[in-house]
C-alpha positions as CSV (number, residue, x, y, z in Angstrom):
1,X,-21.1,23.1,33.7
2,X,-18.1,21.9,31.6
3,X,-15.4,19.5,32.5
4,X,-11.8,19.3,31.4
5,X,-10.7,16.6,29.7
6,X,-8.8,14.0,32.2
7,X,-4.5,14.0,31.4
8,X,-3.9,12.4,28.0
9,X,-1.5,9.2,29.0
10,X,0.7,8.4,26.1
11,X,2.4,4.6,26.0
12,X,3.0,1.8,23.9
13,X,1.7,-1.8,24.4
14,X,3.1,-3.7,27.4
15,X,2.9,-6.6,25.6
16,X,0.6,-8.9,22.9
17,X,-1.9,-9.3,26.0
18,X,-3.1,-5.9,25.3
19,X,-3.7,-6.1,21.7
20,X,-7.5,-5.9,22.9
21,X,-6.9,-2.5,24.3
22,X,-5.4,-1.2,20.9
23,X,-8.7,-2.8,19.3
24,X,-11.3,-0.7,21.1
25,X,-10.8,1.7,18.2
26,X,-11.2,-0.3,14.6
27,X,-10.2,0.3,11.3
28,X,-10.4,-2.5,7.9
29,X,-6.8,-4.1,9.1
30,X,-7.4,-5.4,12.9
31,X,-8.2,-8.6,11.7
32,X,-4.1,-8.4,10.6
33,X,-2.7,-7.5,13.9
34,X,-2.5,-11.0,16.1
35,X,-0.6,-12.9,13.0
36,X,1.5,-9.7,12.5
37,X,2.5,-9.7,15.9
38,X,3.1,-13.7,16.1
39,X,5.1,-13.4,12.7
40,X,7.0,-10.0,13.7
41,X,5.7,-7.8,11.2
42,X,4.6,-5.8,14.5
43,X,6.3,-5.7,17.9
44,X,4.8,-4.3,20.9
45,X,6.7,-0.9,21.3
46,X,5.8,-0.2,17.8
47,X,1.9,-0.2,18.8
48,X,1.0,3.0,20.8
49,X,-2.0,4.8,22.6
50,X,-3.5,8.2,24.0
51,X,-5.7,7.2,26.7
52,X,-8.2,9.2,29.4
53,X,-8.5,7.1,31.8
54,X,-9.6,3.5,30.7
55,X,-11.2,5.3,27.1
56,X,-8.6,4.8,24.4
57,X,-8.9,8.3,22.2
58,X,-6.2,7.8,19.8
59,X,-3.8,4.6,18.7
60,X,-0.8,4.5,15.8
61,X,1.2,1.3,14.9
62,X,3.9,0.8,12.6
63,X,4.2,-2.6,10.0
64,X,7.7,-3.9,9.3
65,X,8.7,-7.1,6.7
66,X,10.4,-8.7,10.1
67,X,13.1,-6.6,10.3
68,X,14.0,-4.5,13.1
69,X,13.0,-0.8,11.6
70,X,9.5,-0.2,11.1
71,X,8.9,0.9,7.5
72,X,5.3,1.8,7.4
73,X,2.8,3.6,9.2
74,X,-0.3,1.9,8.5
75,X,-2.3,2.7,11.8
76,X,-3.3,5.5,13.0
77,X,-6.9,6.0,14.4
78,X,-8.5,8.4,16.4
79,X,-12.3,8.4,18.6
80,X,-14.5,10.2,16.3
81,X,-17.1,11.1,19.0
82,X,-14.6,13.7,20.5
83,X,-15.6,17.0,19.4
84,X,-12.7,19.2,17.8
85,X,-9.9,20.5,18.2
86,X,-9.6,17.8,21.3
87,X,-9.6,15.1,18.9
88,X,-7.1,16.4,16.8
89,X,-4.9,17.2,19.6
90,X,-4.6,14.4,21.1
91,X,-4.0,12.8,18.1
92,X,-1.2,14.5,17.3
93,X,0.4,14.4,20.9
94,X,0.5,10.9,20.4
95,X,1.5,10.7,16.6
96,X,5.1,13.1,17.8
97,X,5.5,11.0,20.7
98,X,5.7,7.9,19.4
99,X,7.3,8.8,16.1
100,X,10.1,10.3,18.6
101,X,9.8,6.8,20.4
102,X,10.0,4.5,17.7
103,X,11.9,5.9,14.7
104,X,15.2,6.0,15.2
105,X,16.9,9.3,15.5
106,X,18.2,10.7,12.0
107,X,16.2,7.9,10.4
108,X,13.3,9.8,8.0
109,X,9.7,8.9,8.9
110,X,7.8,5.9,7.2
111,X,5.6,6.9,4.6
112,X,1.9,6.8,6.1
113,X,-0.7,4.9,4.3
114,X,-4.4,4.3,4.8
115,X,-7.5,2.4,3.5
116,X,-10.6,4.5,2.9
117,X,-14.0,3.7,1.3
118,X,-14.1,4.3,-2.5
119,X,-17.1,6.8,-2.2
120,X,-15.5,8.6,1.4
121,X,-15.7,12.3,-0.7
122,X,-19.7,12.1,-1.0
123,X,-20.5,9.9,2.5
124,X,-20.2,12.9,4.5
125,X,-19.6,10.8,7.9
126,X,-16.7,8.9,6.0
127,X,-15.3,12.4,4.9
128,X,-15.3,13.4,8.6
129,X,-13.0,10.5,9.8
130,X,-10.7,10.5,6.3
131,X,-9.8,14.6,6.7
132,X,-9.4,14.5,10.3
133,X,-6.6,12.3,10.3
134,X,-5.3,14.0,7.4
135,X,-5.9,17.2,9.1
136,X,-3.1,16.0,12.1
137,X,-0.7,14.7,9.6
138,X,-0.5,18.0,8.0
139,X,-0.3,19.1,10.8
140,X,3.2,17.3,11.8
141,X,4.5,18.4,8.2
142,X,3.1,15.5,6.3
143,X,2.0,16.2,2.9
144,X,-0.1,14.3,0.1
145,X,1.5,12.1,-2.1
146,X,-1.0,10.2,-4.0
147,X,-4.8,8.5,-3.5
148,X,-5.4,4.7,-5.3
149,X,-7.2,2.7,-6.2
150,X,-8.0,-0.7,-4.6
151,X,-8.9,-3.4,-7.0
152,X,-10.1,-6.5,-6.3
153,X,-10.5,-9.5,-9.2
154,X,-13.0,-12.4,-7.9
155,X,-13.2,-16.5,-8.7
156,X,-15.7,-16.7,-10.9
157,X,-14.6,-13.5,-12.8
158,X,-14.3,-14.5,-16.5
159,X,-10.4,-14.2,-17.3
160,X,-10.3,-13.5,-21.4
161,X,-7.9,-16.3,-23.7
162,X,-4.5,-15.5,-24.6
163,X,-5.2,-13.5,-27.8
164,X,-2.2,-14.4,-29.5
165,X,-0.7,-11.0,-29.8
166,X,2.3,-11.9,-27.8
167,X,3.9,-14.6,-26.2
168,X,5.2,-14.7,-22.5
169,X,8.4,-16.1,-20.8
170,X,9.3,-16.4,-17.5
171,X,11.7,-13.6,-16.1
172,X,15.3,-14.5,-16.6
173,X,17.2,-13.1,-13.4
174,X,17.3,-9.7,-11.5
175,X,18.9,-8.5,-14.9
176,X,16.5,-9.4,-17.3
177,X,13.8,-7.4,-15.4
178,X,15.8,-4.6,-14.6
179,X,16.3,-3.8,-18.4
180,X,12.9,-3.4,-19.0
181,X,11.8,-1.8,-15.7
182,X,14.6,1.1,-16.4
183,X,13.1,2.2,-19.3
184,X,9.2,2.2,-17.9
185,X,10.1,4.2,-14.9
186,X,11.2,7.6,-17.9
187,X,7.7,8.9,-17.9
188,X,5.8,6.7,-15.7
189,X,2.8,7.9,-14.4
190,X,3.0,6.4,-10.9
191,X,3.6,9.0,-7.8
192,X,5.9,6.4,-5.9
193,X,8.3,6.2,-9.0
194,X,7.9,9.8,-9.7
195,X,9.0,10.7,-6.3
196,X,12.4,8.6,-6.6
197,X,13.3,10.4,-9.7
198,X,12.4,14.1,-8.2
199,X,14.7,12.8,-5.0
200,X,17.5,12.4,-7.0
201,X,17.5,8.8,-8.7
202,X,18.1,8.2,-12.4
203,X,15.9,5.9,-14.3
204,X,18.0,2.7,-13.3
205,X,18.1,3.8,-9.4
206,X,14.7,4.4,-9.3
207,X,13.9,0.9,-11.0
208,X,16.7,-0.8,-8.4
209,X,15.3,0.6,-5.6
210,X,11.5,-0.5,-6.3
211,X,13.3,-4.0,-7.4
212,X,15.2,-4.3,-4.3
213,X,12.7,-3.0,-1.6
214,X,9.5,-4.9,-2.9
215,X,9.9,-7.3,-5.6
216,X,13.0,-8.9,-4.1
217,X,10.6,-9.6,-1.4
218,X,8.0,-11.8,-2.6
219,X,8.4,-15.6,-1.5
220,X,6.2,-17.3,-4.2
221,X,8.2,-18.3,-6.9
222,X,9.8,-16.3,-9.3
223,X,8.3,-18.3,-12.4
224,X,5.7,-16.7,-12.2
225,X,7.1,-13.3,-13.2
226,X,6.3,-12.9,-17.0
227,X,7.9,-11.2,-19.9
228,X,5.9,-10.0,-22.9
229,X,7.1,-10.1,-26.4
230,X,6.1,-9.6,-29.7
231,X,6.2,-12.8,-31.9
232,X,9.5,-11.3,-33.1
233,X,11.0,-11.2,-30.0
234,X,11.2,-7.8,-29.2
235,X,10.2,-7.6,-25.5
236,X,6.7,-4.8,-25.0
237,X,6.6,-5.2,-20.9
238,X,6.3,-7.6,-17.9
239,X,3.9,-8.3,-15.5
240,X,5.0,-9.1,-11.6
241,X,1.8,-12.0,-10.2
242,X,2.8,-12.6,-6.8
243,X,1.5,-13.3,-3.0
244,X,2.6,-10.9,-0.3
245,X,1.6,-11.5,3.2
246,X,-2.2,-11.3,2.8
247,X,-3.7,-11.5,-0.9
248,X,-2.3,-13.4,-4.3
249,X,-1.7,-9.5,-5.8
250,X,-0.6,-8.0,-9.5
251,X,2.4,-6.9,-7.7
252,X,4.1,-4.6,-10.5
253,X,3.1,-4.1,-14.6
254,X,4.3,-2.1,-17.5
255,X,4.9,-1.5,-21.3
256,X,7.5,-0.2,-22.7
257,X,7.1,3.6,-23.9
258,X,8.0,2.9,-27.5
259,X,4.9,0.7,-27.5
260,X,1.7,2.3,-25.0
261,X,-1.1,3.1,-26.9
262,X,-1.5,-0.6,-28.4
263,X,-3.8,-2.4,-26.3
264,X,-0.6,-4.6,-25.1
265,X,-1.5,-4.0,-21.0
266,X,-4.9,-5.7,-21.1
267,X,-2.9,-9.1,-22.9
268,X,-0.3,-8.6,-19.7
269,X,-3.0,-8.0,-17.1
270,X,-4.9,-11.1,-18.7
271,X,-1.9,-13.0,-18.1
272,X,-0.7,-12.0,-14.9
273,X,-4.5,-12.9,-14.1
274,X,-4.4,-16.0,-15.4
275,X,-0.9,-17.5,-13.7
276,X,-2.4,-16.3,-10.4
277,X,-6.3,-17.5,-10.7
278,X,-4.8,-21.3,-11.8
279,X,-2.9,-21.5,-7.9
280,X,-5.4,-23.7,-5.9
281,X,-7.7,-22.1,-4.0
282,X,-7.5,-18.1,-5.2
283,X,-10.6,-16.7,-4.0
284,X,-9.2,-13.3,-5.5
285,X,-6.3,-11.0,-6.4
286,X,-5.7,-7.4,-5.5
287,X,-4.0,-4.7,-7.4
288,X,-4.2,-1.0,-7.2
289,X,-2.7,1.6,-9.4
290,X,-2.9,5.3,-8.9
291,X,-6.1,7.7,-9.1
292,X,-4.0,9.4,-11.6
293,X,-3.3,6.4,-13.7
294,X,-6.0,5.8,-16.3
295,X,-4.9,3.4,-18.7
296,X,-3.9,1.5,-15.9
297,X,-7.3,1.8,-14.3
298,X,-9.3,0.9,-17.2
299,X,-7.3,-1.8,-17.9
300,X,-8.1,-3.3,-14.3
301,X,-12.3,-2.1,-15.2
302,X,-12.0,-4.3,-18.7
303,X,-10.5,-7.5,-17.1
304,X,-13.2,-7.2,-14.6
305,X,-11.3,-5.9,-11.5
306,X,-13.8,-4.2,-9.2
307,X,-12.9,-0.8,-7.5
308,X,-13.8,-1.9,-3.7
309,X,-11.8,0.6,-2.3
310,X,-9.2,3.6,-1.9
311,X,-6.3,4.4,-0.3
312,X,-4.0,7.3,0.5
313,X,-0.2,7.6,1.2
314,X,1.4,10.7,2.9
315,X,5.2,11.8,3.3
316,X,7.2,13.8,5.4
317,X,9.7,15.2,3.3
């Protein structure tokens, strides 16, 4: 004899006191959630779940810098012991309700963004719990955007000397950066940059906007930011070392078109290493770059980053 499933209740969080219930499902970030909700990065209303009865089957949550609009979707989990199509049901039930709840009306979605195992295409239980959650977002007119790598560099990792090549100043202003990010974003090769110039954005928009929105951001000082340049002085590229929330990180890097193809990145990565491994107690750096992006990648392999992970962002255009 079958039973039907009980009603599907759909709420958000009363309050930080039930931060427990949103952890009976897991996923890499929980560890985040009680800072993020003491600092304001997450609110309650912005933390949702599908429950039947006391069992929570589904849960999404939403990440902000502290402001009052969330601007990622970062969460989103579902109970992988439900059989299909009920899991994917109520998943998406509670992905349209609280998307209708929490981003404001007119307002376009938050890009959706999660952390997956490096090898989750061959670990057939991994590939389960990847595609069904891409399987719901599709379903609510979310497409692909781009999978990454996650790179990781460790203390103890070897960090090679300054070769010599070029020399490296600190970053002289929002202007001095700007002139040199413009020209990297013609041809770029990364799926974030390539989507603001297919919205609409010229070169120097698209390098504003990634200015503005994530480097303007960063608290740890600016003198760390370098500029590369040939002995000469003409400049070959930058490199962004930085802390965000959570990890020292290799925030943003890139050569000039005129001069890929010359070995310049690894000196930048090396450097941008460097400024970040001499902070006391860095225990590592992360980085990622795009699956797509294989200079980049094997720049990160040479210096002795280790691929520990992937991730995957999804839009709704």
């Amino acid at each position: 004899m079958t039973h039907a499933p009980q009603e599907l209740t759909i709420r958000p969080l009363a309050g930080p006191q039930e931060l427990m219930l949103f952890r009976r499902l897991s996923y890499v970030l929980d560890h985040e959630l009680a800072e993020d909700l003491e600092s304001g990065r997450r609110r309650p209303e912005w933390m949702w779940v599908a429950l039947r009865g006391e069992r929570v089957v589904a849960r999404i949550a939403w990440w902000s810098q502290g402001g009052d609009i969330p601007l990622f979707l970062d969460f989103f989990d579902l109970d992988d012991t439900l059989p299909e199509p009920e899991r994917g049901k109520a998943g998406l039930r509670l992905l349209e309700a609280a998307t209708a709840a929490v981003v404001p009306a007119g307002a376009p979605r938050p890009e959706y963004g999660r952390f997956v195992p490096a090898d989750w295409r061959e670990d057939p239980a991994a590939r389960d719990v990847v595609e069904a959650r891409i399987r719901v977002m599709e379903r609510s007119g979310a497409r692909m955007l781009v999978e990454r790598l996650r790179l990781e560099w460790r203390a103890g990792t070897p960090v090679p000397a300054d070769s010599g090549r070029l020399r490296f100043r600190p970053v002289d202003g929002r202007e001095d950066l700007l002139a040199l990010m413009t020209p990297v974003m013609e041809g770029t090769l990364d799926a974030h940059g390539r989507a603001d110039l297919a919205s609409g954005l010229d070169a120097r928009g698209a390098a504003e906007k990634h200015y503005d929105e994530e480097l303007a951001t960063y608290t740890t000082p600016r003198e760390w930011w370098r500029i590369a340049e040939l002995p000469g002085g003409e400049p070959v590229g930058f490199v962004i070392p930085a802390r965000n929330n959570y990890n020292p990180v290799i925030a943003y890097i890139g050569v000039l078109p005129a001069l890929r193809g010359h070995g310049y990145i690894d000196d930048i990565l090396a450097e941008g290493t460097r400024v970040l491994a001499a902070q006391d107690g860095v225990e590592r750096i992360r980085a990622s770059t795009d699956l797509g992006n294989v200079p980049m990648a094997k720049s990160f392999e040479r210096l002795g980053y280790v691929n520990f992970e992937r991730s995957f962002d999804m839009v709704w255009d």
